[in-house]
DRENPA-3360 file (N, C-alpha, C; in nm, 2 decimals, always signed):
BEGIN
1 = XXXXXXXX = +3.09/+5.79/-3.34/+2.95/+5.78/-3.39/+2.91/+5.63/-3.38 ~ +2.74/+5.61/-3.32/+2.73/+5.48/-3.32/+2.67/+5.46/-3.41 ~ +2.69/+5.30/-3.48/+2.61/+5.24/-3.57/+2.50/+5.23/-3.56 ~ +2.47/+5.26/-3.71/+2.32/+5.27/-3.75/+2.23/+5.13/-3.70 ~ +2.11/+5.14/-3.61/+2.03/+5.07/-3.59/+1.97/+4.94/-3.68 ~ +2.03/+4.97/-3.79/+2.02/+4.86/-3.93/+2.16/+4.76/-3.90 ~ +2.22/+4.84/-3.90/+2.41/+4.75/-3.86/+2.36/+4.67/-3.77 ~ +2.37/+4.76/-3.66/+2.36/+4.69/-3.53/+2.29/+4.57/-3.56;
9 = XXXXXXXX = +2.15/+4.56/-3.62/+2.09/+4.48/-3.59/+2.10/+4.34/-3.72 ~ +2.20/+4.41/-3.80/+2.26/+4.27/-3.89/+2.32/+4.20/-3.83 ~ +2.45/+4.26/-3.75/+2.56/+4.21/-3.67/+2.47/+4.12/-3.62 ~ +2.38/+4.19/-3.47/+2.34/+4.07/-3.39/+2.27/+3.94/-3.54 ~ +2.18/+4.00/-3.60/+2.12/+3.85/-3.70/+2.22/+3.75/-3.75 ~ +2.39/+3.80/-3.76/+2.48/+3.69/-3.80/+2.59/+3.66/-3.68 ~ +2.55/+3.71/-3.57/+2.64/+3.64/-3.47/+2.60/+3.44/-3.45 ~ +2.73/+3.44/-3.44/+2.75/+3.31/-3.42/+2.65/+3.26/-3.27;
17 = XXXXXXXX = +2.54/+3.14/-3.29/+2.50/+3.08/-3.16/+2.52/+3.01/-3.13 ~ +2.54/+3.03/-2.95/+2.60/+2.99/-2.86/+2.55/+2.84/-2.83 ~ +2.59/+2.75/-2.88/+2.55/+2.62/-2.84/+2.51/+2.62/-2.68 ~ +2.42/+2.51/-2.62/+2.32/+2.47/-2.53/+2.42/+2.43/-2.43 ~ +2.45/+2.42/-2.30/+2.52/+2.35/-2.30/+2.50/+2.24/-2.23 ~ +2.57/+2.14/-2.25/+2.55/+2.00/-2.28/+2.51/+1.94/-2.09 ~ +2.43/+1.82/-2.12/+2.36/+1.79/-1.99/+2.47/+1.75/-1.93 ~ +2.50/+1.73/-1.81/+2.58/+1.74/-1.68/+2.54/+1.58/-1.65;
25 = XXXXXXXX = +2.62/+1.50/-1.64/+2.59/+1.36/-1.60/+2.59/+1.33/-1.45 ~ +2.48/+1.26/-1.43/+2.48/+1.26/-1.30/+2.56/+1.12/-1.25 ~ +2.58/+1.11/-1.15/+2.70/+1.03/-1.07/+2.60/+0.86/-1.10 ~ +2.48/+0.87/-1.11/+2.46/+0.74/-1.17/+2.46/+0.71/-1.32 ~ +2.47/+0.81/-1.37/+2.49/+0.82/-1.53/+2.62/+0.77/-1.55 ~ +2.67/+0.81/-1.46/+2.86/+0.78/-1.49/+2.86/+0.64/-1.45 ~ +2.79/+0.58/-1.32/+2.81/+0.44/-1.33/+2.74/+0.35/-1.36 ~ +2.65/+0.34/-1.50/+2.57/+0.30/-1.54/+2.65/+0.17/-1.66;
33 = XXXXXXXX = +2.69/+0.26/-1.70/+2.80/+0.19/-1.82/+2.88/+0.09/-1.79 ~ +2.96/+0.12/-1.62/+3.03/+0.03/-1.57/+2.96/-0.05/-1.50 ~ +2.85/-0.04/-1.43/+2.74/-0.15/-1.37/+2.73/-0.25/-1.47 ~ +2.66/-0.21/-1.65/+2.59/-0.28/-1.67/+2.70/-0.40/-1.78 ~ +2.85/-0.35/-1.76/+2.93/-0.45/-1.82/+3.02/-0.50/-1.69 ~ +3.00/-0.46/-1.61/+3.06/-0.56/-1.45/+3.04/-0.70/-1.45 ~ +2.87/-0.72/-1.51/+2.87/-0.85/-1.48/+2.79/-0.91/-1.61 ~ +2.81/-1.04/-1.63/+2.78/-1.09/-1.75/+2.62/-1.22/-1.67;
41 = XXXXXXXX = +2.50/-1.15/-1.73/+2.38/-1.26/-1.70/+2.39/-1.38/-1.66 ~ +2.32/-1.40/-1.59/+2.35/-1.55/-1.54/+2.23/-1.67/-1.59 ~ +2.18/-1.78/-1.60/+2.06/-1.85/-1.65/+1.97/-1.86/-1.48 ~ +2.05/-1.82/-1.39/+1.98/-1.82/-1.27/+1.89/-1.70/-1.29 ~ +1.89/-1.59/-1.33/+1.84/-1.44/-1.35/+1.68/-1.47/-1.42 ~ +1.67/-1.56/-1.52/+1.59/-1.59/-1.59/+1.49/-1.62/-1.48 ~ +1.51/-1.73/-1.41/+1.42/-1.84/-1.39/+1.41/-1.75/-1.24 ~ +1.48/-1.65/-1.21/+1.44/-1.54/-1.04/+1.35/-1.44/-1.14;
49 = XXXXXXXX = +1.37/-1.44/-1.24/+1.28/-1.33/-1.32/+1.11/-1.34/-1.33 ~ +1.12/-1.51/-1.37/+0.96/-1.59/-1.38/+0.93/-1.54/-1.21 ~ +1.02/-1.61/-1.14/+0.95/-1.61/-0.99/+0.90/-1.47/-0.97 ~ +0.97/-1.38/-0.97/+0.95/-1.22/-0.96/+0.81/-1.23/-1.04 ~ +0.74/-1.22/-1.16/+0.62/-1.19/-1.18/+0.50/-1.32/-1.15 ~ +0.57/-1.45/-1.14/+0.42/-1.49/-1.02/+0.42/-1.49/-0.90 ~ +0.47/-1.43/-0.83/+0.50/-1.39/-0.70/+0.40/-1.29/-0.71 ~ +0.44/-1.16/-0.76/+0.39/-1.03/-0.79/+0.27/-1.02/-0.80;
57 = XXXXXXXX = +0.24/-1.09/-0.92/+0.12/-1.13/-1.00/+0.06/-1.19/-0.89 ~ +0.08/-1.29/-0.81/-0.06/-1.35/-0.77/-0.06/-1.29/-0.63 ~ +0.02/-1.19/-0.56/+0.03/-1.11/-0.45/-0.09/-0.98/-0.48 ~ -0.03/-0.89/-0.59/-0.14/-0.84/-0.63/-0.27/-0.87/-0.62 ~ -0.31/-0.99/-0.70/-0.44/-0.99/-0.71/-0.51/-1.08/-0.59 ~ -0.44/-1.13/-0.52/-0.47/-1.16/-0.33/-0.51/-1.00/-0.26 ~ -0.41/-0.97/-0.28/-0.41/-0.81/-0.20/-0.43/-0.70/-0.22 ~ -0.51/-0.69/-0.38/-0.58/-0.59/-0.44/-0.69/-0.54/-0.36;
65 = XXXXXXXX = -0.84/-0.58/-0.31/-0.93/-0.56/-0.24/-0.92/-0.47/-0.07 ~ -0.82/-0.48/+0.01/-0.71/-0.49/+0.11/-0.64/-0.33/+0.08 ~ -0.58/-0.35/-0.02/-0.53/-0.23/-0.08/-0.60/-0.12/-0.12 ~ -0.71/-0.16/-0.19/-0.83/-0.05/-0.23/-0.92/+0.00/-0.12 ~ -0.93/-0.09/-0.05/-0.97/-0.02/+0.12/-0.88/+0.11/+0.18 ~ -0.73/+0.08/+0.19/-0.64/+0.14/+0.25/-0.66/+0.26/+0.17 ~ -0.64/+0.20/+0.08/-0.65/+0.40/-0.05/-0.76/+0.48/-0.02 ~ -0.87/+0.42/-0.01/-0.98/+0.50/+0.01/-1.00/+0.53/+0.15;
73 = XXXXXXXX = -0.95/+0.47/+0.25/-0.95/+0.55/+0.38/-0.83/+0.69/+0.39 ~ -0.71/+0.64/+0.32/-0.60/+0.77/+0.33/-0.67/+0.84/+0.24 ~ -0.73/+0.81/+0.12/-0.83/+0.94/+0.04/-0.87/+1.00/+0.14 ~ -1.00/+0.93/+0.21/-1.09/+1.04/+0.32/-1.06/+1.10/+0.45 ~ -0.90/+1.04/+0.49/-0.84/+1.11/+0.59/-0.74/+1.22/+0.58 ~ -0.66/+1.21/+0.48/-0.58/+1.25/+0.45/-0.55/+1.32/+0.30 ~ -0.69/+1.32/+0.24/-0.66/+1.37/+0.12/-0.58/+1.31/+0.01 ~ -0.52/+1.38/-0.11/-0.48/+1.26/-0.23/-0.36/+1.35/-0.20;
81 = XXXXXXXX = -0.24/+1.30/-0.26/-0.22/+1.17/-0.32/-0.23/+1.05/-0.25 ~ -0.25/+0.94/-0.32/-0.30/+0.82/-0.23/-0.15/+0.73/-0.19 ~ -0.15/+0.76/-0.39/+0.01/+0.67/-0.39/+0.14/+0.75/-0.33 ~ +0.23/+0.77/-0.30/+0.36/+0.79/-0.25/+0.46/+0.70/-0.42 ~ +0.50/+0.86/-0.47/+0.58/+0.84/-0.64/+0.67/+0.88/-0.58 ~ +0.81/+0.85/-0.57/+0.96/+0.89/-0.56/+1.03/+0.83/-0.65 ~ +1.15/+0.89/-0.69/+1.24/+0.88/-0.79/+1.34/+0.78/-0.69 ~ +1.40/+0.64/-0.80/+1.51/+0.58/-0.71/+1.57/+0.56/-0.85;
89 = XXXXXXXX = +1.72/+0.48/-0.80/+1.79/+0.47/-0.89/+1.80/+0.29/-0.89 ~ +1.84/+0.27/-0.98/+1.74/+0.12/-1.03/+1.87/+0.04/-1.11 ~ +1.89/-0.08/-1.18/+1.95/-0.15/-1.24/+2.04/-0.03/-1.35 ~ +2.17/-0.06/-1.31/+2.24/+0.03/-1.40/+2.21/+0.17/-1.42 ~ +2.18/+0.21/-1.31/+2.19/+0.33/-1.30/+2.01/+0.40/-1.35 ~ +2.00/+0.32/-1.37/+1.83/+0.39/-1.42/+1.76/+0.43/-1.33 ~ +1.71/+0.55/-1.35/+1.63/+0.61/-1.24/+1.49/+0.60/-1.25 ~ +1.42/+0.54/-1.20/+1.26/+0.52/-1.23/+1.18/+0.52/-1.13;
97 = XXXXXXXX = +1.01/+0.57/-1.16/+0.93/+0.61/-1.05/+0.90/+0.47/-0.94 ~ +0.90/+0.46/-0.80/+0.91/+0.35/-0.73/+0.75/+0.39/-0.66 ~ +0.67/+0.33/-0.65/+0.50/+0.38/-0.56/+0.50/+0.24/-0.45 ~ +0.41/+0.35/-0.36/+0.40/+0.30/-0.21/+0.27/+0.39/-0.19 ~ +0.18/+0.30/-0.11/+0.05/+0.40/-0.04/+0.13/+0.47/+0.07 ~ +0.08/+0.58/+0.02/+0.13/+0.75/+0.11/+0.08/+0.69/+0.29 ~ +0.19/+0.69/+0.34/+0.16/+0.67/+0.50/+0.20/+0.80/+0.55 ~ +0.26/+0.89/+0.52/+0.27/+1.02/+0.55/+0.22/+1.15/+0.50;
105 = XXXXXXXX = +0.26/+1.23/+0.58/+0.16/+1.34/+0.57/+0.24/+1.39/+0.46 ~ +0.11/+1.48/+0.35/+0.15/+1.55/+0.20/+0.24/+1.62/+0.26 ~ +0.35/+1.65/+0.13/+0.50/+1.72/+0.14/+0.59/+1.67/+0.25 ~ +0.60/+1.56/+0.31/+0.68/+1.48/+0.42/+0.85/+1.47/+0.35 ~ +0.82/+1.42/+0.22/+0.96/+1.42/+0.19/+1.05/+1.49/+0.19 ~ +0.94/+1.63/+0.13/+1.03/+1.77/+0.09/+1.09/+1.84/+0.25 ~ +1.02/+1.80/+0.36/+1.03/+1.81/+0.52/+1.15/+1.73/+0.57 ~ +1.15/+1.63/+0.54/+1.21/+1.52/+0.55/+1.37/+1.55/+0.50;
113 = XXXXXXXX = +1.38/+1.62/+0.41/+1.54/+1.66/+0.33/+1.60/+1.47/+0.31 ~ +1.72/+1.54/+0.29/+1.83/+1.44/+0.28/+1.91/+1.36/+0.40 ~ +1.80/+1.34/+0.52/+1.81/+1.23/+0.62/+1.83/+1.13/+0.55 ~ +1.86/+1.07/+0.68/+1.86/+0.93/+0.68/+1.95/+0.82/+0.83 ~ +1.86/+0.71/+0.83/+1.94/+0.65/+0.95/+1.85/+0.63/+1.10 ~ +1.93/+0.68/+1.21/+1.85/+0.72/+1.33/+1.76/+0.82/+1.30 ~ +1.84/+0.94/+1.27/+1.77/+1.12/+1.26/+1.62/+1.09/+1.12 ~ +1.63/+1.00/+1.04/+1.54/+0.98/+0.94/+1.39/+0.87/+1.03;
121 = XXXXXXXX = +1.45/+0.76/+1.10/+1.39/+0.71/+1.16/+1.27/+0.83/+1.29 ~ +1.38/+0.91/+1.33/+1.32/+1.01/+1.45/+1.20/+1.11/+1.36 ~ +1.25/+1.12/+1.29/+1.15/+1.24/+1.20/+1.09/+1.17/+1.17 ~ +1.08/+1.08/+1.09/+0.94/+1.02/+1.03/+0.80/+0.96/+1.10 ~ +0.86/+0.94/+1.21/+0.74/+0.94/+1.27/+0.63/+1.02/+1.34 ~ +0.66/+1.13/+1.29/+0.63/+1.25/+1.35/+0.50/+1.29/+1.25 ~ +0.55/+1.22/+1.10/+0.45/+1.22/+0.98/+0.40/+1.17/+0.95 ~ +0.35/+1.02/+1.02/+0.27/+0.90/+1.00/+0.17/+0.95/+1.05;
129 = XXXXXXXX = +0.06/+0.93/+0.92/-0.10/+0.95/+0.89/-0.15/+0.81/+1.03 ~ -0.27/+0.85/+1.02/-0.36/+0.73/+1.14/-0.35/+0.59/+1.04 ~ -0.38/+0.61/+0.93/-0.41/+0.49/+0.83/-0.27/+0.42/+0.81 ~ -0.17/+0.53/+0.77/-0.01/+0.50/+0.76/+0.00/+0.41/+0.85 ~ +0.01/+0.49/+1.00/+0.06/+0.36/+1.09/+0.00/+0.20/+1.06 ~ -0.15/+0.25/+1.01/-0.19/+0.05/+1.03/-0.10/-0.02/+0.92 ~ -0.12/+0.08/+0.83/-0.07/+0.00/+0.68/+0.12/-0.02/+0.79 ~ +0.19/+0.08/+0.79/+0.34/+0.00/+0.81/+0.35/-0.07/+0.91;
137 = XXXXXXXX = +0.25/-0.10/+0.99/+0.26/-0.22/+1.09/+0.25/-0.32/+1.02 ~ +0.17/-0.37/+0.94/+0.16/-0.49/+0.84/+0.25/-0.43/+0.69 ~ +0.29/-0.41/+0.66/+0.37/-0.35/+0.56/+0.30/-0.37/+0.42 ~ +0.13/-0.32/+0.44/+0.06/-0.34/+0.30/+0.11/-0.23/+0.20 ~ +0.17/-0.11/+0.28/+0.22/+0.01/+0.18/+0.31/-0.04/+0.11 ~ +0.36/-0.10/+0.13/+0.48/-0.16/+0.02/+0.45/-0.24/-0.07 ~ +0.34/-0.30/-0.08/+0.26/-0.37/-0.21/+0.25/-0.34/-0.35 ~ +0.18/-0.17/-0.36/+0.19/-0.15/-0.51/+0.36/-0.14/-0.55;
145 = XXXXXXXX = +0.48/-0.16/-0.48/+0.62/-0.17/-0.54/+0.61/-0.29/-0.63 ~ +0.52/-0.43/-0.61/+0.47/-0.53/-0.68/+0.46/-0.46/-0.85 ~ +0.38/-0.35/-0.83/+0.37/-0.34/-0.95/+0.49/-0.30/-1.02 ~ +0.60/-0.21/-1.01/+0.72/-0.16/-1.05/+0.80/-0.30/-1.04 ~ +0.76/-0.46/-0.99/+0.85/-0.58/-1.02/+0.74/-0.60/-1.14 ~ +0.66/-0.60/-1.19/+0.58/-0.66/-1.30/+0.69/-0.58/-1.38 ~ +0.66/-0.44/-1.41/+0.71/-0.34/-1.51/+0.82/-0.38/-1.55 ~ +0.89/-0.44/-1.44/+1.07/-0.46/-1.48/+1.16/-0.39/-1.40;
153 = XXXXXXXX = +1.15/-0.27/-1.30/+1.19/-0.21/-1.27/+1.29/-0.28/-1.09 ~ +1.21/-0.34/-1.10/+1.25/-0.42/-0.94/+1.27/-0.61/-0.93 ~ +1.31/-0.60/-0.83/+1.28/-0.77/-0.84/+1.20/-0.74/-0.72 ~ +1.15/-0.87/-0.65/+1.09/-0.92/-0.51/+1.22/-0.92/-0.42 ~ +1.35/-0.94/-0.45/+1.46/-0.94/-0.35/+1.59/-0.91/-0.42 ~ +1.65/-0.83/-0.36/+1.74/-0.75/-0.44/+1.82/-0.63/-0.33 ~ +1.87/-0.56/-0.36/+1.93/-0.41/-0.25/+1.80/-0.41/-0.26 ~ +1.77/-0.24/-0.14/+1.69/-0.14/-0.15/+1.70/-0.07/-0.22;
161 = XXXXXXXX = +1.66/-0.01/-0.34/+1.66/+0.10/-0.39/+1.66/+0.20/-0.30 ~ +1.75/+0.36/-0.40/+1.78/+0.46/-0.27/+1.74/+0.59/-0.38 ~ +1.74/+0.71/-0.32/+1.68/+0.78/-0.38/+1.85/+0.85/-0.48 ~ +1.82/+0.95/-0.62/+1.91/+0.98/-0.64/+1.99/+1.07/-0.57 ~ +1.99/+1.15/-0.47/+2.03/+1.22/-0.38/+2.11/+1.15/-0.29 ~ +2.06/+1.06/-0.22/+2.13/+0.92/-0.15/+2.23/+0.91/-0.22 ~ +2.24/+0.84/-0.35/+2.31/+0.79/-0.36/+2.43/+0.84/-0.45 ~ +2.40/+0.99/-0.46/+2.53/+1.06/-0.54/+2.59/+1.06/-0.40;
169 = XXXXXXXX = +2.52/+1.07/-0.27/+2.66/+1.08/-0.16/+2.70/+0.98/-0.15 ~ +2.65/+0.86/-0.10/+2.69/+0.74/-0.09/+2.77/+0.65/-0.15 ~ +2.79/+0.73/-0.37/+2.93/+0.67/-0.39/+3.02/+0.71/-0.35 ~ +3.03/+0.82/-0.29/+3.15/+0.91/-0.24/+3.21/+0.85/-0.12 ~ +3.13/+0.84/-0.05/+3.13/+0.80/+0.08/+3.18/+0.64/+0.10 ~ +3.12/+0.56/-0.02/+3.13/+0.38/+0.00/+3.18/+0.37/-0.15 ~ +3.31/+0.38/-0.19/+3.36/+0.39/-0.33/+3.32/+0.27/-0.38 ~ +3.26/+0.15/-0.33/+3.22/+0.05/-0.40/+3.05/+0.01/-0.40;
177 = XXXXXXXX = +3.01/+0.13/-0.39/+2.84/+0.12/-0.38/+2.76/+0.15/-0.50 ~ +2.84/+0.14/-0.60/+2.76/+0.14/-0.72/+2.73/+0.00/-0.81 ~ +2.83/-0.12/-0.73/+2.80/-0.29/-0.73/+2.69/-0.30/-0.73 ~ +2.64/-0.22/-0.63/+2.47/-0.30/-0.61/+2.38/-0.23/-0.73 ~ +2.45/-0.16/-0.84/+2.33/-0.11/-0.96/+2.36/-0.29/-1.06 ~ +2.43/-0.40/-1.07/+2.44/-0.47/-1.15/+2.28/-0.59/-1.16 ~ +2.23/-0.55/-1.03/+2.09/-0.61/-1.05/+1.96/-0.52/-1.00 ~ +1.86/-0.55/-1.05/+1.75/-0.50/-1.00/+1.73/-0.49/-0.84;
185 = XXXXXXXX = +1.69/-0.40/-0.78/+1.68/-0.32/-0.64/+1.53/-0.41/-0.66 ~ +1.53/-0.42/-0.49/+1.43/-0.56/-0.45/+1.31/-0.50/-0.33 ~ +1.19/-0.54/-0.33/+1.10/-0.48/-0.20/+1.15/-0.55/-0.12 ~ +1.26/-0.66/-0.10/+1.31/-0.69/+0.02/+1.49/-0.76/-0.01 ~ +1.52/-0.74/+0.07/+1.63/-0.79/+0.04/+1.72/-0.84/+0.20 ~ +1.85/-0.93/+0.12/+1.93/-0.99/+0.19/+1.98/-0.87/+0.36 ~ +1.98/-0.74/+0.32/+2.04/-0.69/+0.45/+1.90/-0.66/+0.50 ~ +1.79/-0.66/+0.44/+1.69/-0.64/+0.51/+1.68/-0.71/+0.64;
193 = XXXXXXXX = +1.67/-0.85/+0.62/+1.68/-0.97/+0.70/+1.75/-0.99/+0.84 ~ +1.89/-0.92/+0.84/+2.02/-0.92/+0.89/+1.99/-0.81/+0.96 ~ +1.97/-0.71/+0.92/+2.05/-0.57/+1.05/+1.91/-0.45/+1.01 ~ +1.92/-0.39/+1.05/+1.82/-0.25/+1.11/+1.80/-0.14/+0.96 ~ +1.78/-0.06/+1.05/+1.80/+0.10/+0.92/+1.90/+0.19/+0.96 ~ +1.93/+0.16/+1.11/+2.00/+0.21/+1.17/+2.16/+0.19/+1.13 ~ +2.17/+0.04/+1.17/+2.30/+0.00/+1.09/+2.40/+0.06/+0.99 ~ +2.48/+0.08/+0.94/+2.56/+0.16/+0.84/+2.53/+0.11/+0.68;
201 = XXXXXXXX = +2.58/+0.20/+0.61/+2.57/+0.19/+0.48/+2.67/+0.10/+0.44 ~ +2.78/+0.04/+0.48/+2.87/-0.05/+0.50/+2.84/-0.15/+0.48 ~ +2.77/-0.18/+0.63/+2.75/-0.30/+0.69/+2.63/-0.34/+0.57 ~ +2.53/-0.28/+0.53/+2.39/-0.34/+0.46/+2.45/-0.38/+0.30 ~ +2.56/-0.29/+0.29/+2.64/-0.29/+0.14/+2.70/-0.44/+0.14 ~ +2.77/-0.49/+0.21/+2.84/-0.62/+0.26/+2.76/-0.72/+0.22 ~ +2.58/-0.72/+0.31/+2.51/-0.81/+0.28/+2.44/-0.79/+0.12 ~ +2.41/-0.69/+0.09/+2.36/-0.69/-0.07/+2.43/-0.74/-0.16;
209 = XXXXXXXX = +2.62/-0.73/-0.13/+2.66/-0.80/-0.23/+2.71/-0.92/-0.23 ~ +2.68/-1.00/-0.09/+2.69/-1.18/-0.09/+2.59/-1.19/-0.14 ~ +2.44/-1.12/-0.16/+2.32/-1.15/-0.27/+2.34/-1.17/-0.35 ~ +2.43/-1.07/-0.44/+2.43/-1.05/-0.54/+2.52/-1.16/-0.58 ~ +2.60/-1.19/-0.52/+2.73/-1.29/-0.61/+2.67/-1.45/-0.57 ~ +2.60/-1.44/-0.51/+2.56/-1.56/-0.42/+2.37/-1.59/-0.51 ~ +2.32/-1.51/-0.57/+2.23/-1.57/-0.61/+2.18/-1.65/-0.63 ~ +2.06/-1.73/-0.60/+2.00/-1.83/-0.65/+1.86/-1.87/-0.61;
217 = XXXXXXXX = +1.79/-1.94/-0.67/+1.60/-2.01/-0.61/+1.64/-2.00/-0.47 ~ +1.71/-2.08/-0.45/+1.72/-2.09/-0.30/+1.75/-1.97/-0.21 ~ +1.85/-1.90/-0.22/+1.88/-1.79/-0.15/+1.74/-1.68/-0.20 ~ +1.69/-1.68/-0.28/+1.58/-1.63/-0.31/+1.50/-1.62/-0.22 ~ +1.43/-1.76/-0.23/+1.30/-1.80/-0.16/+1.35/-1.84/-0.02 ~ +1.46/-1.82/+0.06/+1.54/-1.80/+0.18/+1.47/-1.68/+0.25 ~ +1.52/-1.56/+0.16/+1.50/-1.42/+0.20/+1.37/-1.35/+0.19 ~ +1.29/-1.48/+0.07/+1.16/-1.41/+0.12/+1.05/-1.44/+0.23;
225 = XXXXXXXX = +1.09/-1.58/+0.24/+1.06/-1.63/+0.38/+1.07/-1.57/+0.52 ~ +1.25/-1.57/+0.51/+1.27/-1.48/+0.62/+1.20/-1.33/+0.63 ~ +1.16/-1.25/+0.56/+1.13/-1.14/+0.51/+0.96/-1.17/+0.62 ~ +0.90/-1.25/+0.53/+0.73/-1.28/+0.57/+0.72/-1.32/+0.74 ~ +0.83/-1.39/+0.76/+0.84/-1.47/+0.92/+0.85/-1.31/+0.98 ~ +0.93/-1.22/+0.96/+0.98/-1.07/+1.04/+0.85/-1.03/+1.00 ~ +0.75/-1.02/+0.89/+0.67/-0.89/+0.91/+0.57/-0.97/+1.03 ~ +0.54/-1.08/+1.03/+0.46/-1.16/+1.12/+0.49/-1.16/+1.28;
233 = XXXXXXXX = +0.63/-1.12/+1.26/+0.70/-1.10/+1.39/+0.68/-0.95/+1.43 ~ +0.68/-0.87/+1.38/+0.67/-0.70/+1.40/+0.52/-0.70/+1.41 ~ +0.44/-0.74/+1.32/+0.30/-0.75/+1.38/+0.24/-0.76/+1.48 ~ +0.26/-0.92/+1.51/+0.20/-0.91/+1.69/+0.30/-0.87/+1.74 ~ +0.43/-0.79/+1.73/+0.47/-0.72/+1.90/+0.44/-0.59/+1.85 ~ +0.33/-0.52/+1.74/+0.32/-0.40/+1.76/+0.39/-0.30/+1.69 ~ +0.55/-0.32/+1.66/+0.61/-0.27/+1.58/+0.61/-0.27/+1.46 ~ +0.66/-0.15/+1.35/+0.64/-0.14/+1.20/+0.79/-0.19/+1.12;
241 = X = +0.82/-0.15/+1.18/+1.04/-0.14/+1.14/+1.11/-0.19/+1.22;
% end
């Protein structure tokens, strides 16, 4: 005989509940702890910190006017969103929103998957808006990142920040690629300068971290220079990347 609908329904009121189960750490969660005691501050960090927000700061407000043009033309060609929001993974493992004016066409990324390299370089072009191309020939899309160096989230020179997908493979793959979470990810940086997109995850790893141990004003304002001399150079011959 089965129990009475009263039973039954005590039992279930005093069964024990099944705790939640617990969040799943993700591969930069795990190296966040070891990033952020790998390396002990330096008094250089401070004084790259000041430069990082008047750099930023007076870039912004030069190239605000410029920028609100561009937005309102990808508005009327291409519809909103204007900005381009992606998730990267940032100082110690922190994952935070990175913005860029949208040079591609809406849902490009979710198109796009988990490329990268040549085959990322081949596809993406395929998705560049009319306005996109002007903007990454002169690389004004990369401007509002300015604001994510105000916030704290970036410097002016630093790695590239990568997405978190990137880079749960890429520890696997480069068992020493989570060095580069000990400082803020940069709108330009040391391997920028040096080698392609093409190039290996190796080879740009190598140069991110003579940055990183090599820091200083000088190697700073080295790399941003060289940085401004290449976009000036990709300009008049035409090219974006």
């Amino acid at each position: 005989m089965s129990a009475p609908a009263s039973a039954r329904a005590d039992t279930e009121a005093v069964a024990p509940a099944v705790p939640p189960p617990e969040h799943a750490p993700t591969v930069a969660d795990q190296y966040a702890e070891l990033a952020s005691k790998a390396y002990e501050p330096r008094r250089v960090d401070i004084v790259l910190r000041a430069l990082d927000i008047l750099i930023a700061g007076s870039a912004l407000l030069v190239l605000s006017p410029l920028l609100g043009l561009l937005a309102l033309l990808t508005l009327i060609t291409s519809g909103r969103p204007v900005l381009y929001r992606g998730q990267r993974v940032g100082r110690a493992g922190r994952v935070f929103t990175m913005y860029k004016l949208r040079t591609l066409k809406p849902g490009a990324e979710t198109r796009l998957g988990n490329t990268y390299g040549e085959e990322l370089s081949r596809r993406t072009e395929g998705e560049v808006t009319r306005v996109g191309r002007a903007a990454r020939l002169t690389h004004i899309d990369e401007v509002p990142q300015l604001w994510n160096v105000l916030r704290g989230d970036m410097s002016i020179v630093g790695p590239r920040p990568v997405r978190p997908a990137f880079f749960n493979r890429l520890v696997d793959e480069v068992p020493q690629y989570w060095q580069r979470l000990v400082v803020r990810p940069g709108v330009t940086g040391f391997a920028q300068t040096r080698i392609t997109r093409e190039d290996s995850w190796e080879d740009k790893l190598i140069h991110d971290l003579e940055y990183i141990a090599d820091r200083s004003v000088r190697l700073y304002l080295r790399v941003l220079g060289a940085t401004i001399a290449r976009i000036i150079r990709l300009t008049l011959s035409g090219r974006n990347r």
